[in-house]
C-alpha positions in Angstrom: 48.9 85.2 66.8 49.0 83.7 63.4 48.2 80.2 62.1 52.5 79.4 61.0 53.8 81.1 64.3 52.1 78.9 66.3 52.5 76.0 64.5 55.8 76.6 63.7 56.7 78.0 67.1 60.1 76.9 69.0 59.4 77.9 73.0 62.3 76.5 74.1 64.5 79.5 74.1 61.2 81.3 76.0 61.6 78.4 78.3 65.6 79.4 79.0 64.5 83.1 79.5 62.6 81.3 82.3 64.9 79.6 83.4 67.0 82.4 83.8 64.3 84.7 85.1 63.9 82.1 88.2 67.4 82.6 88.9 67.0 86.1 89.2 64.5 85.6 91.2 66.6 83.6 93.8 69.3 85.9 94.1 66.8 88.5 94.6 65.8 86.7 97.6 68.8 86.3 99.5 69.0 90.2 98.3 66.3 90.7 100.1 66.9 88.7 103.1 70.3 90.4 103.5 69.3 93.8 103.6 65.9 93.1 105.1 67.8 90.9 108.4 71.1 92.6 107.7 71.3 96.0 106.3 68.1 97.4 107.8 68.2 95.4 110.9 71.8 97.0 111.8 70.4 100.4 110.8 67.0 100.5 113.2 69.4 99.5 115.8 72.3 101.9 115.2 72.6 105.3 117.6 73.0 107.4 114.7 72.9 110.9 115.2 72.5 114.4 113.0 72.5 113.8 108.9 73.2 109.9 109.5 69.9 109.6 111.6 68.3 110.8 109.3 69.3 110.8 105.2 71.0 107.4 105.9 68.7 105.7 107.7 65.9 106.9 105.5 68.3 105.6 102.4 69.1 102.3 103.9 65.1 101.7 104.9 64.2 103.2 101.4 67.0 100.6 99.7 65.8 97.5 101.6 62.2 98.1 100.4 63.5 98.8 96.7 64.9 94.9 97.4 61.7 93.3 98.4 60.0 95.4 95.0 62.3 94.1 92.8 62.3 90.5 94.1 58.4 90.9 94.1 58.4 92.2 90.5 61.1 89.4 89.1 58.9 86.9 90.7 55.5 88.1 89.5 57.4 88.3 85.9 58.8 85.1 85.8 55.2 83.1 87.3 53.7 85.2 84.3 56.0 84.1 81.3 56.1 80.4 83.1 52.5 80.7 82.7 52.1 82.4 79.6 55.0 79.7 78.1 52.7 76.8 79.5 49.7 77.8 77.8 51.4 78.4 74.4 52.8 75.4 74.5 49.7 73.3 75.3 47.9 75.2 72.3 50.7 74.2 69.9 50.4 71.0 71.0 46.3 71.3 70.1 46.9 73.0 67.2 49.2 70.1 66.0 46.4 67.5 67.0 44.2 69.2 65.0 46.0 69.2 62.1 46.6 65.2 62.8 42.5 64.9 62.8 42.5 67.1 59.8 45.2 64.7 57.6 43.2 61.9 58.5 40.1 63.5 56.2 42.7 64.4 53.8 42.4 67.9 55.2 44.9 70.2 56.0 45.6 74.4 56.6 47.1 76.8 54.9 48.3 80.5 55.8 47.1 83.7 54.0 47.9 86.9 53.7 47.2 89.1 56.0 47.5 86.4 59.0 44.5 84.4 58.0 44.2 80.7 57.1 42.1 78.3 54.7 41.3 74.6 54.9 41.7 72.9 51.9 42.2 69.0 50.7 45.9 67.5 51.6 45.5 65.7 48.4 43.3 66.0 45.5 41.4 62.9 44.4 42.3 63.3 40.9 46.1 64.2 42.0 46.2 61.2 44.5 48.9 58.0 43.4 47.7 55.1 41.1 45.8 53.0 43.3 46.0 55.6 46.5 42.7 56.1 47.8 42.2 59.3 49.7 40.4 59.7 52.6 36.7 61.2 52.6 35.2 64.5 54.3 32.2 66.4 54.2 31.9 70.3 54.0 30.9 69.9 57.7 34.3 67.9 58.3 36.1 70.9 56.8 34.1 73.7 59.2 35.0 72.1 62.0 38.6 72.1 61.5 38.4 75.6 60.5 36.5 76.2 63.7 39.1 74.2 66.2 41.7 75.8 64.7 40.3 79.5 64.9 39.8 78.2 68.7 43.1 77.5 69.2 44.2 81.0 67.6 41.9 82.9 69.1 43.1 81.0 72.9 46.7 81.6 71.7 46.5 85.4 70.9 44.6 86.0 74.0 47.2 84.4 76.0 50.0 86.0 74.3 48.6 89.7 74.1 47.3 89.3 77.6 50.6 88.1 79.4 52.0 91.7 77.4 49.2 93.8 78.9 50.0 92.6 82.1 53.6 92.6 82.3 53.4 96.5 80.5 50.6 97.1 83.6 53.2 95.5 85.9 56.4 98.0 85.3 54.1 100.6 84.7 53.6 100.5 88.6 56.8 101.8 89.2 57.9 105.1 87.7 61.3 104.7 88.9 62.0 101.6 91.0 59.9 98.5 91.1 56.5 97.5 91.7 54.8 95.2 95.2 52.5 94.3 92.9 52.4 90.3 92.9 50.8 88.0 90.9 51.0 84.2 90.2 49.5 83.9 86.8 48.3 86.1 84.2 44.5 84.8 84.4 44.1 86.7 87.7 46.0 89.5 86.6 43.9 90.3 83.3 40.9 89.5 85.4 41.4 92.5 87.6 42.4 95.3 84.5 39.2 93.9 83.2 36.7 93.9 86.4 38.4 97.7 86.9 37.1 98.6 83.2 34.1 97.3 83.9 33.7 98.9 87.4 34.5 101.7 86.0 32.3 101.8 83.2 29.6 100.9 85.1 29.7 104.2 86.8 30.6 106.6 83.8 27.6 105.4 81.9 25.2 105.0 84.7 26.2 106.9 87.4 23.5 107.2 90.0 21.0 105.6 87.9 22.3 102.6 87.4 19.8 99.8 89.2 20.3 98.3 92.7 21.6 95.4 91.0 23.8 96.9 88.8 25.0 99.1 92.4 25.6 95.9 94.4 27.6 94.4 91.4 29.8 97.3 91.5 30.3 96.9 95.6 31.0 93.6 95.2 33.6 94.1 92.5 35.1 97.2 94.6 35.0 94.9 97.4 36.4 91.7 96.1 39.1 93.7 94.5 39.8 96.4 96.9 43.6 95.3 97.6 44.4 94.4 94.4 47.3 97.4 92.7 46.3 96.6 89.4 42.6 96.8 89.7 43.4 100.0 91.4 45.5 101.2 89.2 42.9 100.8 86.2 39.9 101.9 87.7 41.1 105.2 89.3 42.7 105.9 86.0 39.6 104.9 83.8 36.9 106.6 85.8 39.4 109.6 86.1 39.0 112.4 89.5 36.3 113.9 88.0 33.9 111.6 87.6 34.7 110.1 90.9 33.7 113.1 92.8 30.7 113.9 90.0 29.7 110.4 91.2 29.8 110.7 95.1 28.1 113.9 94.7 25.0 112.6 93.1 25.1 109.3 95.0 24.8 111.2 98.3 22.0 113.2 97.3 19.0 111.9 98.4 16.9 112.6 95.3 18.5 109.6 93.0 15.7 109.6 90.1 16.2 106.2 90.3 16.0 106.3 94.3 19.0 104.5 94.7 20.9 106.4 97.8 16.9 105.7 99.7 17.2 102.0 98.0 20.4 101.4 99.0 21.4 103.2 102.2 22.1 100.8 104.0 24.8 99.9 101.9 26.3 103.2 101.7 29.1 102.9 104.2 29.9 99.8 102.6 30.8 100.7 99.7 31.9 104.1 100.9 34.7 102.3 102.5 35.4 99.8 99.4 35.7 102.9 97.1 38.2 104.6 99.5 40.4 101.3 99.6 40.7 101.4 96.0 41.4 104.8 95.7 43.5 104.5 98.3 45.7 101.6 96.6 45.4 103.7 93.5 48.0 106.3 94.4 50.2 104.3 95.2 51.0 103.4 92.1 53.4 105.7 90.3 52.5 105.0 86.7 52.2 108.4 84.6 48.0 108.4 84.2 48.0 107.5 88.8 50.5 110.8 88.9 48.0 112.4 86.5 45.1 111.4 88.0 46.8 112.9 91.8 47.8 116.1 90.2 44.1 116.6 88.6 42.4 115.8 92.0 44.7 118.1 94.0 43.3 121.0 91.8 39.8 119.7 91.2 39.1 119.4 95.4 39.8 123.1 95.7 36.6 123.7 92.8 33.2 123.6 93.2 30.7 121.0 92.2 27.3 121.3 90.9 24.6 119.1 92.6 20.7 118.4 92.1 20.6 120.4 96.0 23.4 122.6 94.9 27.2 123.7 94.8 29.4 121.6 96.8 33.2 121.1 97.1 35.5 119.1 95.9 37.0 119.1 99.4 34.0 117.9 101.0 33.5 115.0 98.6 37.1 113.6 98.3 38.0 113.5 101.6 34.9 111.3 102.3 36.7 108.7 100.3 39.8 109.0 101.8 38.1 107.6 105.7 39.4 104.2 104.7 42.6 103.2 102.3 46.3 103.4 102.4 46.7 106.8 100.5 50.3 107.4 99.0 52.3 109.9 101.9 53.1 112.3 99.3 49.8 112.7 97.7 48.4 112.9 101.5 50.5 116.1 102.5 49.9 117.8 99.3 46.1 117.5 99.4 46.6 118.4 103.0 48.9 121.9 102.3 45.8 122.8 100.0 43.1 121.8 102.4 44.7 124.0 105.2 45.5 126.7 102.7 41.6 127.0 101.2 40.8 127.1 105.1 43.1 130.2 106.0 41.8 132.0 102.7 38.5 131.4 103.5 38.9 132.8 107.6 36.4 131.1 109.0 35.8 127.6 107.0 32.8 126.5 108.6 30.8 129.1 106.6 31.6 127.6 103.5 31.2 123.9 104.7 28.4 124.1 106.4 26.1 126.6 104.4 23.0 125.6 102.2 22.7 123.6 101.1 24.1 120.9 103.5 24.7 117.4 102.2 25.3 114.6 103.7 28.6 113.0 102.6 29.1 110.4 104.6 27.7 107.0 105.2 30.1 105.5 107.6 28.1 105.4 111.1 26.5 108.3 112.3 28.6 110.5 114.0 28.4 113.3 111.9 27.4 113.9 108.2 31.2 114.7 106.3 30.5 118.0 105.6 33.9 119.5 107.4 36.3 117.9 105.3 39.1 118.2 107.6 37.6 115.4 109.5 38.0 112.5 106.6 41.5 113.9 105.5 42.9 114.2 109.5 41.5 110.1 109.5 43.7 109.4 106.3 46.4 110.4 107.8 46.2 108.8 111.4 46.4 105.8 108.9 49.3 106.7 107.2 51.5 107.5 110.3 54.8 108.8 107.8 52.3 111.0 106.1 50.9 112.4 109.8 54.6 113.2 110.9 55.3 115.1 107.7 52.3 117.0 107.6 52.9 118.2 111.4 56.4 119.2 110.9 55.7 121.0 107.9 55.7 125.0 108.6 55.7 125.6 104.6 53.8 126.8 102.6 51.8 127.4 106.4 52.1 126.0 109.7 49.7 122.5 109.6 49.9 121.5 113.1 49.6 125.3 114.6 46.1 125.0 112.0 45.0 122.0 113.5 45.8 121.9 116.8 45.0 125.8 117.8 44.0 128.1 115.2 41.4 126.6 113.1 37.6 127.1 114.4 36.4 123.7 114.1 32.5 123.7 113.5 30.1 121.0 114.8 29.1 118.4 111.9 26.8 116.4 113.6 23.2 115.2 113.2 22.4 115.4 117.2 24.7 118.5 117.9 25.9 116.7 121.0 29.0 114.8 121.9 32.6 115.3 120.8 33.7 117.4 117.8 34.4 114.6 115.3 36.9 116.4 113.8 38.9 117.4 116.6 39.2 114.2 117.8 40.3 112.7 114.2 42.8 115.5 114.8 44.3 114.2 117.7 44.2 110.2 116.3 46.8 112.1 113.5 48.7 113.8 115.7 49.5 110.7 118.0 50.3 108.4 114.6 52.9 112.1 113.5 54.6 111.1 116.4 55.0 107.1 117.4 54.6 106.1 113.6 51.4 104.3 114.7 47.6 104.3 113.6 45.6 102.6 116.5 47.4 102.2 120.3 44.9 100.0 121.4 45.1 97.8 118.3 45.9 94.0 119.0 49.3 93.2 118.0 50.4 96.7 117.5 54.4 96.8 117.5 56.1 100.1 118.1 59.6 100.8 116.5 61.8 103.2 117.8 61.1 106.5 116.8 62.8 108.9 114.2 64.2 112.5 114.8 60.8 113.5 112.8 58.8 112.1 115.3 60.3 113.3 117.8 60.0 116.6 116.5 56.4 116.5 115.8 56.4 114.7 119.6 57.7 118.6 120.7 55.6 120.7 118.5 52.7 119.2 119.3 52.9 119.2 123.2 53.7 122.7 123.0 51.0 123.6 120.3 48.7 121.8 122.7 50.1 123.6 125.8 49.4 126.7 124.8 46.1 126.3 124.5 45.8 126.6 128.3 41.8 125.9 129.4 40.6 126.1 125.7 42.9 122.4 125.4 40.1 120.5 123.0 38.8 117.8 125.1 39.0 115.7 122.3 42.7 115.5 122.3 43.1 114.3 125.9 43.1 110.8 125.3 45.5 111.1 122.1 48.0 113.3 123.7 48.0 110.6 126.7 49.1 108.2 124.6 51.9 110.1 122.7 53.3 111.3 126.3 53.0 107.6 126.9 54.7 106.7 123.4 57.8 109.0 124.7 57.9 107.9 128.3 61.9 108.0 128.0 61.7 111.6 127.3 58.8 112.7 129.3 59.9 110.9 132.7 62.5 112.7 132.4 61.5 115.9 132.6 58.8 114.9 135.0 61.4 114.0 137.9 63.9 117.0 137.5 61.1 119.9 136.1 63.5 122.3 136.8 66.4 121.2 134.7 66.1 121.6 130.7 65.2 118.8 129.2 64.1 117.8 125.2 61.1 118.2 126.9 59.3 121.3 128.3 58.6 120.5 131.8 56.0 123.9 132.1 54.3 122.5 128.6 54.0 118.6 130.2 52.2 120.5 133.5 49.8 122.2 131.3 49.0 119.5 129.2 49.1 116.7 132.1 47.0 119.3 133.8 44.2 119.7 131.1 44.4 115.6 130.4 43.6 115.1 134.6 40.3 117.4 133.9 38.9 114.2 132.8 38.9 111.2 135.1 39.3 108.5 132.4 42.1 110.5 130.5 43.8 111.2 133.8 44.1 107.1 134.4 45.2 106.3 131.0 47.8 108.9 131.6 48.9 107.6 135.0 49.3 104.1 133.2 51.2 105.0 130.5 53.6 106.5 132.6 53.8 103.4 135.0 55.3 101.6 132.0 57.5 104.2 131.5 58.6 104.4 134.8 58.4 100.3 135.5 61.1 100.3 132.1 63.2 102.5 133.6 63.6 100.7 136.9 63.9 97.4 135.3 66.5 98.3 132.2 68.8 100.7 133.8 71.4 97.6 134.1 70.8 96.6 131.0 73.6 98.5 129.1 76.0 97.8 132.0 79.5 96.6 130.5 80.2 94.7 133.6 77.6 93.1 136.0 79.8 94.6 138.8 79.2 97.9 137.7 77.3 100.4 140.4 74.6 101.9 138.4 72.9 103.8 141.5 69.6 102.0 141.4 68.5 104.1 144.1 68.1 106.7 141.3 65.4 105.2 139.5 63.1 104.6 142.7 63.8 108.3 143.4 62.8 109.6 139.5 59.5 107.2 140.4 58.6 109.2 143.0 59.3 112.3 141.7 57.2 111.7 137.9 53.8 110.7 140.1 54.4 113.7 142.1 53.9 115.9 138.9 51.0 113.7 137.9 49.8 114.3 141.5 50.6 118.1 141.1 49.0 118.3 138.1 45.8 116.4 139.1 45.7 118.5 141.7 45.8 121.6 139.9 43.0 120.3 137.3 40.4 119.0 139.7 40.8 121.5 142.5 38.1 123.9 142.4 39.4 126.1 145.3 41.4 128.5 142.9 38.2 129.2 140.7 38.9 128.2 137.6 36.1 125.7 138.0 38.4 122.9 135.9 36.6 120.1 137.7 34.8 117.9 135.1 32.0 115.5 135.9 34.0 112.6 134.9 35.5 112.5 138.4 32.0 112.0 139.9 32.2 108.2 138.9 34.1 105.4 140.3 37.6 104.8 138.4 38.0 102.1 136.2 40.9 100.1 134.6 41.6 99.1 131.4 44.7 98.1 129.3 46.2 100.5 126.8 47.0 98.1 124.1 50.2 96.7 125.5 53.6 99.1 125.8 53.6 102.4 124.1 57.0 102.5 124.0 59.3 100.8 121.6 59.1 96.8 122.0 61.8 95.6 124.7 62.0 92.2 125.8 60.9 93.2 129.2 58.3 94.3 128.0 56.0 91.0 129.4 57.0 92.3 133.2 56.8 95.5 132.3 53.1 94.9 131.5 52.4 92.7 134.7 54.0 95.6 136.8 51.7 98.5 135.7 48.3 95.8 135.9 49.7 95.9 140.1 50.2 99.5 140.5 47.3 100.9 138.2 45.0 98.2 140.0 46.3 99.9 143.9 46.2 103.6 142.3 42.5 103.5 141.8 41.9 101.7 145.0 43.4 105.3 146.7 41.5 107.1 143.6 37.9 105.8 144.7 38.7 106.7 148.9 40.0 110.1 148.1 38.2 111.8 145.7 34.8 113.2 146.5 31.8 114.2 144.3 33.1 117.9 143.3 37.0 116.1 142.6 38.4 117.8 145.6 41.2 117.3 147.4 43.5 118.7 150.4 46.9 119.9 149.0 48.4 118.9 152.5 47.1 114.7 152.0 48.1 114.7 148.7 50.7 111.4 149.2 48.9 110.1 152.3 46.2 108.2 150.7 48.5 107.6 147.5 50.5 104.8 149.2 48.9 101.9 148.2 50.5 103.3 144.1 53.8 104.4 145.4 54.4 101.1 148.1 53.7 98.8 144.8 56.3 100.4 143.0 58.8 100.3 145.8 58.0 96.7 145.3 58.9 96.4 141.9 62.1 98.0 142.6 63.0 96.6 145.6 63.0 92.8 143.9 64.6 94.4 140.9 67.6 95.6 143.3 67.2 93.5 146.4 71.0 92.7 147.2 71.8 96.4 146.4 69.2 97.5 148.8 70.2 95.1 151.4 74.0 96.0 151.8 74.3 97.7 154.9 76.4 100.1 153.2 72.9 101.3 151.5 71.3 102.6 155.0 67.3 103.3 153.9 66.3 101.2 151.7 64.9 98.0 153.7 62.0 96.4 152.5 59.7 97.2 155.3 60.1 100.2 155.8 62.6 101.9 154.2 62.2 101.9 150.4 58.3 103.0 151.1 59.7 105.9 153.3 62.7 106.9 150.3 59.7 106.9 147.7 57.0 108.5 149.5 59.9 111.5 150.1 60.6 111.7 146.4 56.9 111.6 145.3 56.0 115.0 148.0 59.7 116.4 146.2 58.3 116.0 143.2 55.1 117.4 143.9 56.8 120.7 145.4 59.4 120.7 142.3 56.5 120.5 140.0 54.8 123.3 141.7 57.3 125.4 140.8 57.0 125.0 137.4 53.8 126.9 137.8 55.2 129.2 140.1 52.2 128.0 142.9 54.4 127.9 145.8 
């Protein structure tokens, strides 16, 4: 900014642009309320079916976010030009003061070409009025002027070129649409282009070799700056994909000539994480270089890398990063398609991964060392649930969850060569977010929405993926695939209690897969207790849809479909831990005392039952291992003929629950059966050996 613009600068029509900007900004708002608490509020609740539950809904969800952008974006905007206007105004207001100080030594400024100034006398003594003394300076009175008001310039430009650079970074965000990218002034904004610049910097000149200072300076700026878009933005886009991997790769190898990976080890995972939040945060920005910078990475993870130790790929090293961060979805199930598609070409993966030499990748505890790459990309996406439920409904350009779930010959990537397969079980943490749209179910405070055609579709594929898998079913997916059957109790109750009628869910593919869950005692309880909630829900909302409260509803149906779902667990617990057939399924697991412990709160879709629901399934789950520790001995056997004898402490607690749910029902003496000390116990306990014989059917074990 020159001398003459500032000092001749006018703000005030900046200041309307403001002005108007902040009204923008508030109808924006109520925008965003109205289709945040209106528009999308209406749609998660409407029973839409075929193209309207899906293209609308997506469109109305995909609208109300485009809302909340562009009220984000007008806001960050106008905080930056109120900001920016602030600051300009203040250094007129210097520059002005200046000037004052300057006339007072009979010194004043002058622009020059070019956009320079010069300092020169107001008035020359020999010019100056008969009997007008002018004021004195010296040559250092002169300099300092000069210098205050070279300052002030040099404050003004910056404020002015930085306030462009950020708004320009700002919209650049957004391809098409608007940015989340929120900011209150411009100081904090142009702080975080410049850390990113120097971050990345840092690591294209020094690489590995930079100094354990200079290594904990970059954490610390990756850290403090790990959520920030524009930081992202900048330093993914500065360093560029191929440096970032060139840089893991020699920062995991363990001859540093500096020594820095020994050095710094323990501050590996650290910053392993940090790097993968940036990255992470990067692609979701859709300016040109971030769509660049995806497109590069996509065909730079299928190449090979040269390292001190040797040839590694790019594979191996990006999806290392990608453990921690919200990657963009798209960006996810494109890496993915090539991931799965280098696998198939390559037959048997593990012989690439895992030969010499053999790296270690990963820093992030010490399961395993991150040389199966499947493991840190199958991680990504159980933390990008949208992402999960695409890539498992995707049969093109190959089938991802058939890969997966079945097909692909996982390899053991850990230093101890004991213990789970790390891999598989990341697997089945993506396949439960594919189909509830959730990353953790034992997370505090996770809420559950109701669930989309997709996931309900990756819900199916998956339990019959996993089904057919009979006694090869990957341990590692038990717990996982308990929790989605839990996550679609509606659906799965349903088939448990009438196996033999179709259903949206395969009532031969739930007996497997319950079956192969009940092989482990632990897995078997979590799955008994998700399907108490599902069952507890059922008994206590089936009135609520009821036009009229005088409506019969047959209540006696839901304490019958009780029974009938825990004889199919029974069945299928049976099946598992009986080793009378010899299939020897029985696992150790059932050789200890059963345990309770709460799944996280209710899989299923909030309700405002859901409280009771809750205190419901602590009672029965509490009486079901009671019968659990009498009745199962050492080798997890059985007799067929007992199976509901010892079980009535589970099934009576449910009566329960039903009978104070439907008390006046139960007592009309027009409902014959159904008295509470006898009769409800007696109905249940009928429905539960039902169940069990209807479930054995399935299986064709009569």
């Amino acid at each position: 900014m020159d001398f003459e613009t500032l000092r001749q600068g006018n703000f005030s029509q900046l200041g309307q642009a403001i002005t108007a900007w902040n009204g923008v900004v508030e109808k924006l708002a109520t925008l965003e309320k109205d289709a945040r608490d209106d528009l999308k509020a209406k749609a998660d609740k409407a029973d839409w079916a075929g193209v309207n539950a899906t293209v609308s809904r997506e469109f109305i969800t995909k609208a109300a976010g485009e809302f909340s952008d562009a009220h984000t974006q007008a806001k960050t905007i106008h905080d930056i030009l109120n900001d920016t206007r602030d600051e300009l105004v203040d250094y007129k207001e210097q520059l002005d003061q200046a000037l004052e100080r300057g006339r007072k030594k009979n010194l004043t400024v002058a622009q020059t070409g070019g956009g320079g100034f010069t300092v020169t006398m107001l008035i020359h003594p020999d010019r100056a009025a008969k009997g007008h003394e002018v004021p004195d300076h010296s040559p250092q009175d002169a300099e300092h002027l000069r210098d205050d008001v070279q300052r002030i310039l040099n404050r003004a430009t910056e404020s002015d070129t930085t306030a462009a650079t950020v708004l320009r970074a700002i919209v650049d965000q957004a391809e098409v649409g608007f940015s989340g990218a929120s900011y209150s002034d411009r100081d904090t904004a142009i702080d975080a282009l410049r850390k990113a610049e120097e971050a990345a910097k840092l690591i294209k000149e020094k690489g590995d070799e930079m100094s354990p200072e200079e290594f904990q300076k970059l954490n610390g700026l990756l850290s403090s700056f790990k959520n920030d878009p524009l930081f992202q933005e900048k330093f993914a886009t500065q360093l560029g994909p191929k440096a970032t991997l060139e840089f893991w790769a020699d920062l995991s190898s363990p001859d540093s000539p500096n020594d820095l990976t020994r050095t710094q080890l323990n501050q590996l995972g650290e910053f392993q994480k940090n790097l993968g939040h940036v990255l992470g945060g990067a692609t979701q920005s859709d300016s040109p270089a971030m769509r660049q910078w995806e497109n590069d990475m996509l065909k730079l993870s299928g190449e090979r890398y040269n390292t001190r130790q040797g040839d590694i790929w790019g594979f191996q090293i990006m999806s290392n990063l990608m453990r921690t961060g919200d990657y963009d979805d798209q960006f996810l199930n494109k890496y993915g398609n090539e991931l799965v598609a280098k696998e198939k070409e390559m037959r048997l993966p593990d012989h690439f991964w895992n030969q010499q030499p053999k790296p270690k990748l990963n820093f992030i505890g010490d399961e395993e060392f991150g040389r199966d790459p499947m493991t840190g990309f199958l991680t990504a996406l159980a933390n990008s649930p949208d992402a999960s439920t695409d890539f498992f409904n995707s049969k093109e350009p190959q089938d991802n969850a058939q890969w997966v779930l079945k097909d692909r010959p996982y390899f053991d990537d850990s230093p101890l060569h004991d213990g789970p397969n790390e891999a598989k079980d990341a697997a089945g943490k993506a396949m439960f977010a594919a189909v509830s749209g959730v990353s953790d179910p034992e997370a505090p405070g996770t809420k559950y929405e109701e669930h989309t055609p997709e996931q309900r579709e990756a819900m199916k594929r998956s339990l019959g993926i996993l089904a057919s898998t009979g006694n090869d079913f990957p341990p590692e997916m038990r717990d996982s695939m308990a929790y989605a059957m839990g996550n679609h109790g509606d659906w799965v109750h349903e088939a448990m209690r009438s196996p033999l009628v179709p259903r949206e869910l395969d009532a031969g593919q739930l007996m497997e897969v319950s079956k192969q869950i009940s092989r482990n005692r632990d897995d078997y309880e979590t799955l008994t207790q998700v399907m108490h909630q599902a069952i507890v829900t059922d008994i206590l909302t089936r009135n609520e849809h009821l036009d009229s409260p005088t409506e019969i509803a047959h209540p006696e149906d839901t304490l019958d479909s009780a029974g009938r779902t825990i004889g199919f667990l029974e069945e299928a617990r049976y099946q598992a831990t009986n080793t009378d057939k010899g299939e020897a399924l029985a696992d150790a697991s059932w050789k200890k005392m059963g345990r309770y412990h709460v799944v996280g709160g209710l899989l299923g879709p909030w309700h405002p039952l859901g409280d009771a629901v809750q205190r419901g399934v602590d009672v029965i789950t509490t009486k079901m291992l009671e019968d659990e520790q009498n009745r199962i001995n050492d080798s997890a056997t059985a007799d067929h003929t007992k199976t509901y004898a010892n079980r009535c402490l589970e099934l009576q607690s449910l009566a329960d629950i039903w009978y104070r749910e439907n008390k006046d029902w139960a007592e009309d003496p027009a409902h014959e059966g159904f008295s509470k000390n006898q009769g409800i116990y007696a109905q249940i306990e009928g429905s539960a050996n039902d169940g069990n014989k209807k479930a054995e059917g399935v299986k064709g074990i009569q």
